[in-house]
C-alpha positions in Angstrom: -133.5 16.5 28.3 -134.2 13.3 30.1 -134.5 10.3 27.1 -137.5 8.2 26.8 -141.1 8.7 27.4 -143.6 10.9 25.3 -141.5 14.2 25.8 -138.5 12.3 25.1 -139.9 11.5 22.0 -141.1 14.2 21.0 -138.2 16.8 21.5 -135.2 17.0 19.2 -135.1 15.1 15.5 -132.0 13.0 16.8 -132.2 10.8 19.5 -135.3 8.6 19.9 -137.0 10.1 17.1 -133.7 9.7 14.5 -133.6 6.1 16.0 -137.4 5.2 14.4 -136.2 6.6 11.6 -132.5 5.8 10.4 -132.4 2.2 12.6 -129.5 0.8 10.1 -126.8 3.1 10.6 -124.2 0.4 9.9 -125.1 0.8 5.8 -123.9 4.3 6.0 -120.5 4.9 4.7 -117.6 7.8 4.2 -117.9 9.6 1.2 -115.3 12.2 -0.1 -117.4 15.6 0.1 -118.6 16.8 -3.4 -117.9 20.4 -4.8 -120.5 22.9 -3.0 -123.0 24.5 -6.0 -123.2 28.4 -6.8 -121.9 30.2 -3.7 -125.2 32.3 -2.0 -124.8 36.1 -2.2 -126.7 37.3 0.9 -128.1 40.7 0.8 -130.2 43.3 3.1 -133.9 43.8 2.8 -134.2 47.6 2.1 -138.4 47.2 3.4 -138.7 49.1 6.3 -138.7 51.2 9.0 -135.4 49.4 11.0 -134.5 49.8 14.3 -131.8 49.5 16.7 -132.2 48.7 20.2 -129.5 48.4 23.6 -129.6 48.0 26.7 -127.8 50.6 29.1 -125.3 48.2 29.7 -124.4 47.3 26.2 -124.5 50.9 24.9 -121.3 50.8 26.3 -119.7 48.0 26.1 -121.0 47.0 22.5 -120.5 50.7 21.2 -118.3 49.7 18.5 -120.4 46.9 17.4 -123.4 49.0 17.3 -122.0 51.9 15.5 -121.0 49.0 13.1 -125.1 48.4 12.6 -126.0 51.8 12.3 -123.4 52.1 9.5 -125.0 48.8 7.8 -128.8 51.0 8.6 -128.2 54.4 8.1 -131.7 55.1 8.5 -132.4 53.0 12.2 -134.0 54.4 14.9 -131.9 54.4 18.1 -134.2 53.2 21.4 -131.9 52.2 24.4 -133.8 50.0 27.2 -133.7 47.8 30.3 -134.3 44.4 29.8 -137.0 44.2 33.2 -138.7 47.3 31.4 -140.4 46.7 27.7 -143.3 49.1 27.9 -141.2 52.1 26.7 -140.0 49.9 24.1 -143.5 49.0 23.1 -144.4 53.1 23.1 -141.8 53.4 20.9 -142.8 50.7 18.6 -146.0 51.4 18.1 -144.8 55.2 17.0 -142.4 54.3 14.5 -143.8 50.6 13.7 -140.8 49.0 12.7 -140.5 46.1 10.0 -137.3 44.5 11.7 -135.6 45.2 14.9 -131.8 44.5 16.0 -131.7 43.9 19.6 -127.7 44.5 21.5 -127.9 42.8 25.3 -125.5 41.2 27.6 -125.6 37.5 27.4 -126.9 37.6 31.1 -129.7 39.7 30.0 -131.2 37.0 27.4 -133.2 34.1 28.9 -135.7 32.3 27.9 -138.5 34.8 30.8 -137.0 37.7 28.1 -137.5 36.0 25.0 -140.7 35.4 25.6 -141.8 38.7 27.1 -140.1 40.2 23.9 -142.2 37.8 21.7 -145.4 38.8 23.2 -144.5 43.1 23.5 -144.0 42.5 19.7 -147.2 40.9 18.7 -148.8 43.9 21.0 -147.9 46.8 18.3 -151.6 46.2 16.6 -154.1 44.3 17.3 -153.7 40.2 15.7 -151.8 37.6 17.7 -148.9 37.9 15.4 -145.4 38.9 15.8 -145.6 42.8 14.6 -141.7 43.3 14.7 -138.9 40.8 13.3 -136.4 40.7 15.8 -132.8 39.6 15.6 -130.4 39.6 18.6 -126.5 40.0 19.4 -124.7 38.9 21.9 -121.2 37.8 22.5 -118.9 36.8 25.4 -116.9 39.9 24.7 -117.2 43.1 23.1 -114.7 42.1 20.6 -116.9 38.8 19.9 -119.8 41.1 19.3 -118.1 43.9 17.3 -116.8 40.7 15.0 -119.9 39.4 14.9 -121.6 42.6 13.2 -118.5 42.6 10.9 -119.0 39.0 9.7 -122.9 40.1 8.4 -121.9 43.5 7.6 -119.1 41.7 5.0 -121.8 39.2 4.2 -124.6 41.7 3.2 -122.2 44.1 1.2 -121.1 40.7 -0.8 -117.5 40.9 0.3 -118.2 37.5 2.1 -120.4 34.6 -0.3 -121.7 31.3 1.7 -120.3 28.3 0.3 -123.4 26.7 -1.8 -122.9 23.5 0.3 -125.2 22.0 3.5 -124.4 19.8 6.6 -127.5 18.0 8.1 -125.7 16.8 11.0 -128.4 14.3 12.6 -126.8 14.1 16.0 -126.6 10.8 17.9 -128.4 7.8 16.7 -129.8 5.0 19.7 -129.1 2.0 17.9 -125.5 2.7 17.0 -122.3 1.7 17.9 -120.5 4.5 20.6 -117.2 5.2 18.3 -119.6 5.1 14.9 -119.0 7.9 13.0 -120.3 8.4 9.3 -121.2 10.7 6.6 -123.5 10.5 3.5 -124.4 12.0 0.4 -127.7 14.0 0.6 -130.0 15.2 3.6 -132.6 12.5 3.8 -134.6 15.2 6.3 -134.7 17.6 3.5 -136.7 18.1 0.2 -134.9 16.9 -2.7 -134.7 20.3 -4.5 -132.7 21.4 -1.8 -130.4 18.9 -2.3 -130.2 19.9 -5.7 -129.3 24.0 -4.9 -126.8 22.9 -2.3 -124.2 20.1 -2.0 -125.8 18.1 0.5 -124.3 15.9 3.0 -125.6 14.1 6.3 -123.8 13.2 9.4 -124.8 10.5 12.1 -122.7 8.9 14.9 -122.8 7.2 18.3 -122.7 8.3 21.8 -119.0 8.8 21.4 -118.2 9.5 17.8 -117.9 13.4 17.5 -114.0 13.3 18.2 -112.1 16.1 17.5 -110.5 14.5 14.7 -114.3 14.7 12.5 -114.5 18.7 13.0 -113.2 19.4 9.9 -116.5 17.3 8.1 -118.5 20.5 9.3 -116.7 22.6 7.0 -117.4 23.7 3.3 -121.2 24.0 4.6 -122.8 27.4 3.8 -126.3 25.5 5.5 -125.1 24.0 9.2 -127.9 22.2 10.9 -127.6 20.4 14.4 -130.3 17.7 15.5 -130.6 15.9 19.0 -131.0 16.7 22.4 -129.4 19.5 23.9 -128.1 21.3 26.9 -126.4 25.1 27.3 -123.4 23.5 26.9 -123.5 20.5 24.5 -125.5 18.7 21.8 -125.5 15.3 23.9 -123.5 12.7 23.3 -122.5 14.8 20.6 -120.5 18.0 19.7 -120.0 20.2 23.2 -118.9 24.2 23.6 -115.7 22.7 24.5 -115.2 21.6 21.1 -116.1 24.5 19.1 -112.7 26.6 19.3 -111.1 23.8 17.0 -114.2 24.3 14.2 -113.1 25.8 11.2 -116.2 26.7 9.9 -116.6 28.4 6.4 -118.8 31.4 6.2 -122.4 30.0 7.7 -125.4 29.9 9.0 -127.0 27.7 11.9 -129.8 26.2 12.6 -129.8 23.8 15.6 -132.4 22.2 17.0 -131.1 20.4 20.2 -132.5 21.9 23.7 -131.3 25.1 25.1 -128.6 25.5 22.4 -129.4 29.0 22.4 -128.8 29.6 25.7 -126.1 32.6 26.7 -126.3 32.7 30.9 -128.9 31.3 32.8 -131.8 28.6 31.9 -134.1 26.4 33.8 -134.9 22.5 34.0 -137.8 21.2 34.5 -137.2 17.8 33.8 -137.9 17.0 37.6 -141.6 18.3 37.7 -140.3 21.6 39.9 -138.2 24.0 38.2 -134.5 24.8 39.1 -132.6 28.0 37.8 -129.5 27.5 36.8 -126.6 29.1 34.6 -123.6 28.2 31.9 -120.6 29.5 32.0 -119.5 32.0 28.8 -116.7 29.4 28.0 -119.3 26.4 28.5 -121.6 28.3 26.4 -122.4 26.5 23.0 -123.9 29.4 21.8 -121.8 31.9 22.4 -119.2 30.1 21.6 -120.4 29.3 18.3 -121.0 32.9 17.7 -117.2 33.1 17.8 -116.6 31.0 14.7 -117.3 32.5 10.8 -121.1 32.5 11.4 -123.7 35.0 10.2 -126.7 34.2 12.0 -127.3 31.6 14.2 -131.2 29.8 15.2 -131.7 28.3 18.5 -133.7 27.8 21.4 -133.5 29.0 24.8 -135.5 26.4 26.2 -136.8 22.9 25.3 -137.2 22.7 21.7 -137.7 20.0 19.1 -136.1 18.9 15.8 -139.0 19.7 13.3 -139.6 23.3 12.9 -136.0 24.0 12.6 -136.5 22.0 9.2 -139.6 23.9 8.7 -137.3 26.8 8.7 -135.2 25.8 6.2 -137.9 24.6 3.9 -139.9 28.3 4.4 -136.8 29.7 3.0 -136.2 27.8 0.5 -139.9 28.0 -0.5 -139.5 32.0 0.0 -137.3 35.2 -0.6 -137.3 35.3 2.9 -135.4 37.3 5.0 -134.2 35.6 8.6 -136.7 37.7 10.3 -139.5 36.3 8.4 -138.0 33.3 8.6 -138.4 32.8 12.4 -141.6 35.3 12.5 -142.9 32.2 10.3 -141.8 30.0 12.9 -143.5 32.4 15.7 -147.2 32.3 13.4 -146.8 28.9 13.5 -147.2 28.7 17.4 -150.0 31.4 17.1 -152.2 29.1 14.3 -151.6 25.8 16.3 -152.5 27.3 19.9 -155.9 27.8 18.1 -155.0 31.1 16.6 -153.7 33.1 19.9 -150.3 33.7 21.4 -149.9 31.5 24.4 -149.7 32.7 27.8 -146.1 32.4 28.9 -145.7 31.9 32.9 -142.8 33.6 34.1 -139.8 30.7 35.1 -138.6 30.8 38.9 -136.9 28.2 41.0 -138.8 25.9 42.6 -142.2 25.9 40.9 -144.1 23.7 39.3 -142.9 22.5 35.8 -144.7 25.2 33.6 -145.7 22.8 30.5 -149.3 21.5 31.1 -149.5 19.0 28.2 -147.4 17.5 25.4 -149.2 19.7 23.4 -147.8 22.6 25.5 -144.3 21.6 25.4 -144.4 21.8 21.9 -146.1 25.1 21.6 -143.8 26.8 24.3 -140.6 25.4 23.4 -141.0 26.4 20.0 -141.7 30.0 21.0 -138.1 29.6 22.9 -136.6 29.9 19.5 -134.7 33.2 18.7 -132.5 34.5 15.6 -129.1 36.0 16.3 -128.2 38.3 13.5 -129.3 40.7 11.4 -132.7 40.0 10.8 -132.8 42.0 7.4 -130.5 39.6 6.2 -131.7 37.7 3.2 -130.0 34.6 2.6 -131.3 33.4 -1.0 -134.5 33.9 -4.1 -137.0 31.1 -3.1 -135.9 28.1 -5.2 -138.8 25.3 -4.4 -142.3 25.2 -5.2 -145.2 26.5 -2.8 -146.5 23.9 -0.6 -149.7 24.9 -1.8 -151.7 26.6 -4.2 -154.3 28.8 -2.9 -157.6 30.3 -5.0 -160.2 32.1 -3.4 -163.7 33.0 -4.5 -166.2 35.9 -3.1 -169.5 35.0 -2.8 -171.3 37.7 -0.5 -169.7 37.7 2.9 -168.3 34.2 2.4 -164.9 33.7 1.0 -164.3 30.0 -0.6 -161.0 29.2 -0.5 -159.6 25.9 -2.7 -155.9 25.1 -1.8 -154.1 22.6 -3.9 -150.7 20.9 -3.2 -148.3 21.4 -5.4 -145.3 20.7 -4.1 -145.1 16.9 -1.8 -141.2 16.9 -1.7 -141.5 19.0 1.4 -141.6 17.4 4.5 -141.2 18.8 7.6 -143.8 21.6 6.2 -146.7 19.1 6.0 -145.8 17.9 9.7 -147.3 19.4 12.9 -144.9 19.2 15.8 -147.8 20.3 18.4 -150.3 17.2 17.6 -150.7 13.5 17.4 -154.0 13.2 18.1 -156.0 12.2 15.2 -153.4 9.0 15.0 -151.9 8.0 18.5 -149.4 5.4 16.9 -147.9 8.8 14.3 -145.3 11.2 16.1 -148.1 13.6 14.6 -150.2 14.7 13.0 -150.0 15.8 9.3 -151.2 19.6 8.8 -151.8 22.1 5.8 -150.5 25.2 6.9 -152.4 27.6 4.8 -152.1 31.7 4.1 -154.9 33.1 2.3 -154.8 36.7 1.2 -157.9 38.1 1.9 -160.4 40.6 -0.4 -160.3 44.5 -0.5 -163.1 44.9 2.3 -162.1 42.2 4.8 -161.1 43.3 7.7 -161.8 40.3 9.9 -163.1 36.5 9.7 -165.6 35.4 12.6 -165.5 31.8 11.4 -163.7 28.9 9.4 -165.9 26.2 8.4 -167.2 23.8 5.5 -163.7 22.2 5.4 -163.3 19.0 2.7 -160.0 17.5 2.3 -159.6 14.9 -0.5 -157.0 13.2 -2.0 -157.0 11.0 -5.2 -160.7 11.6 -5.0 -160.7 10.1 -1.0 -162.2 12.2 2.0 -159.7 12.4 4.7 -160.3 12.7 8.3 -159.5 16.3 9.6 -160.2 18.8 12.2 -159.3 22.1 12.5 -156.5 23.6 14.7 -157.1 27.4 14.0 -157.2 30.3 12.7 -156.4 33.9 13.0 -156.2 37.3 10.5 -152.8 39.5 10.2 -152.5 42.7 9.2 -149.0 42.9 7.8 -148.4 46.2 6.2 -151.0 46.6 3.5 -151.7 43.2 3.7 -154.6 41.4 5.5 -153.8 37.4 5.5 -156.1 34.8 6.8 -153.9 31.9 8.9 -155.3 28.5 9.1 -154.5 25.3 10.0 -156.2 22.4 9.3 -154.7 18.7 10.4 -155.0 15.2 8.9 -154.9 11.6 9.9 -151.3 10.6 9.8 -150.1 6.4 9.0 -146.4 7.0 10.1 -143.8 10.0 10.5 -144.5 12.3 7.7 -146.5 10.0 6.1 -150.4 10.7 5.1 -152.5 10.6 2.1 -151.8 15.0 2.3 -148.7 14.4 0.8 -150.2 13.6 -2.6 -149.8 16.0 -5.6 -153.3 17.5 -6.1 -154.5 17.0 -2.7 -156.8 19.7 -2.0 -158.7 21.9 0.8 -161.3 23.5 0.6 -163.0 26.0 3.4 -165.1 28.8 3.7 -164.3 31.9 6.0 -167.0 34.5 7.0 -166.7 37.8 7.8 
């Protein structure tokens, strides 16, 4: 993505953004890496129904690998489809009404037009806005890459493999520092402290021209990769590129990145000039599928423009949860639905030579986010929560009003309390502050018609709020309430939220 300018600043957590915030690079220093904590033993969730989908073309050539995953889910439903064609696949998952789904296609056959016609067929099984169906996909330049792929979390989720209790927080480039800079540092300043604690924690920044071939080997020992910056299909810019990745010697892993279009198998689409050109990567030039080729286990990207926060949002949910990487990026994928005023957005279908698609800011954010995909297993579950709640939530019946009080209990999360879609109650914040809440609702509910009566105070203050949305989910037997509500913000994840005992109060109607 071009740098500069409001969309410049707004995508990707390295780059301008990681320039406002870590200015003084030049203090940083090497550090010998510390001993990784308690390895993770990863495991499947047994909740189901599960199901395994191919397309014709990859019934064949992934056979191996996909009699691999039916080995790992005895129990899976088979469906086999064509990629232009989802409304069989929706028949069918409205019959069996799956918990998780494990998608096999061609790299060619995954673009961002797919991803988010999936994303929107699999909010359609009932009737809320939300994702119905957690989704994971494979892919792999070869079948060989894909058969290994399924190997590496099959060996993973039986325990025969353990991730290294150990995280990377690669920042990606910074502005202000030198080209051949290079340097690592104890700790993930981007993440909560606790997490820190549960993993040996390390950061990485450089220049423009530091990620040399020789300072591969300070991604290793990491059972936690993440990669910030801008992005392209085949690079982080000015930083690690696809070419690189055969010399990685990654441990067992998982990925999150959240540099632009690192998700990206075959073709993708700029923007950046106002009209939109279709183009395509290579399989060598790939980043992602290359990356799928080293020792990792799931992998979280975007196939589109994305931005550096809710990958961290990821990582705090499951640390906050025992989540499994399906809810982990369904979380992300509510997320969208809450902050576009509780709906799914409307996704135009990408072709060359049409207008740029994003209308607002607002709607760069909101899109790109819903660009985000898991590849993997998305049964997988990676670790018990370990952190605090952002919030706790009590709720009161009083006729057909619920009264809902939600206290913060947890202000060492960060990237939680941020909303990436929004800077509009402070124009000099990156955005706004949000509480992102999830309120179980009474035996007896089966909708809300309004949110309203909404007091946020801290240390006894009012704050100044509005509210972004809301929307009910029927999850199983559950029926949650989704609401967001955003505060004033003073600075980049700074706002009088983030206080211990902050609370929100509302009252829903049904």
């Amino acid at each position: 993505m071009k740098r500069g300018g409001k969309v410049g600043l707004l995508f990707g957590i390295g780059g301008t953004v990681l320039g406002l915030i870590l200015p003084a690079v030049s203090v940083l220093w090497f550090l010998r890496p510390a001993a990784p904590k308690e390895p993770l033993a990863l495991q499947l969730d047994a909740a189901g129904p599960y199901v395994i989908l191919a397309t014709k073309r990859s019934e064949t050539s992934y056979a191996s690998a996909i009699e691999k995953a039916v080995v790992l889910h005895p129990g899976a439903k088979r469906i086999p489809f064509e990629p232009d064609d989802l409304d069989d696949v929706l028949d069918a998952l409205k019959r069996i009404q799956p918990r998780y789904a494990l998608v096999f296609l061609q790299p060619n056959e995954l673009d961002v037009n797919f991803g988010w016609r999936w994303l929107t067929m699999t909010s359609q099984v009932d009737d809320d806005p939300f994702v119905d169906v957690r989704t994971g996909f494979i892919t792999g330049a070869k079948p060989e890459a894909v058969e290994a792929f399924v190997e590496r979390i099959a060996s993973a989720a039986s325990g025969r493999v353990r991730i290294p209790g150990a995280c990377v927080d690669n920042l990606g480039p910074a502005e202000m520092a030198a080209s051949a800079s290079f340097n690592t540092f104890s700790g993930a300043t981007m993440l909560p402290a606790e997490l820190n604690e549960r993993f040996t924690a390390r950061s990485i920044t450089h220049g423009k021209g530091g990620f040399t071939e020789d300072r591969l080997t300070t991604l290793d020992g990491a059972g936690l990769v993440h990669f910030g910056g801008h992005g392209h299909p085949d690079r982080i810019d000015d930083g690690l590129r696809a070419a690189q990745l055969s010399g990685l010697k990654l441990s067992p892993c998982i990925v999150f990145n959240g540099a632009c279009y690192t998700g990206v198998t075959h073709r993708w689409y700029d923007q950046t000039t106002g009209v939109t050109a279709e183009k395509s990567v290579d399989p060598d030039d790939s980043f992602c599928l290359r990356l799928l080729e080293k020792d990792v286990a799931a992998y979280l990207a975007a196939l589109h423009p994305d931005h550096g926060i809710p990958v961290y949002q990821e990582m705090e949910f499951l640390a906050c949860e025992r989540a499994s990487l399906g809810d982990v990026i369904k979380h992300t994928y509510d997320g969208v639905v809450v902050g576009a005023g509780g709906k799914l957005p409307t996704f135009e279908t990408l072709a060359a030579g049409t207008p740029a698609s994003f209308k607002s800011p607002a709607d760069v954010m909101l899109k790109g986010t819903a660009a985000r995909i898991l590849l993997g297993d998305p049964a997988l579950i990676i670790c018990d929560g370990f952190l605090p709640a952002p919030f706790s939530v009590k709720t009161a019946e009083e006729g057909r009003t619920l009264r809902v009080t939600a206290t913060l209990t947890n202000p060492n999360l960060k990237s939680t309390f941020t909303d990436t879609f929004y800077n509009d109650l402070n124009p000099q914040a990156p955005f706004n502050d949000r509480a992102l809440l999830i309120v179980d609702l009474p035996g007896g509910w089966n909708s809300v018609t309004g949110v309203d009566s909404i007091g946020v105070r801290a240390a006894g203050k009012a704050i100044a709020h509005r509210l972004v949305g809301f929307a009910v989910e029927r999850d199983g037997n559950r029926l949650r309430l989704h609401v967001q509500v955003d505060v004033v913000a003073q600075g980049f994840q700074q706002s009088s939220l983030r206080i211990h005992g902050t609370t929100v109060e509302l009252t829903a109607k049904h």
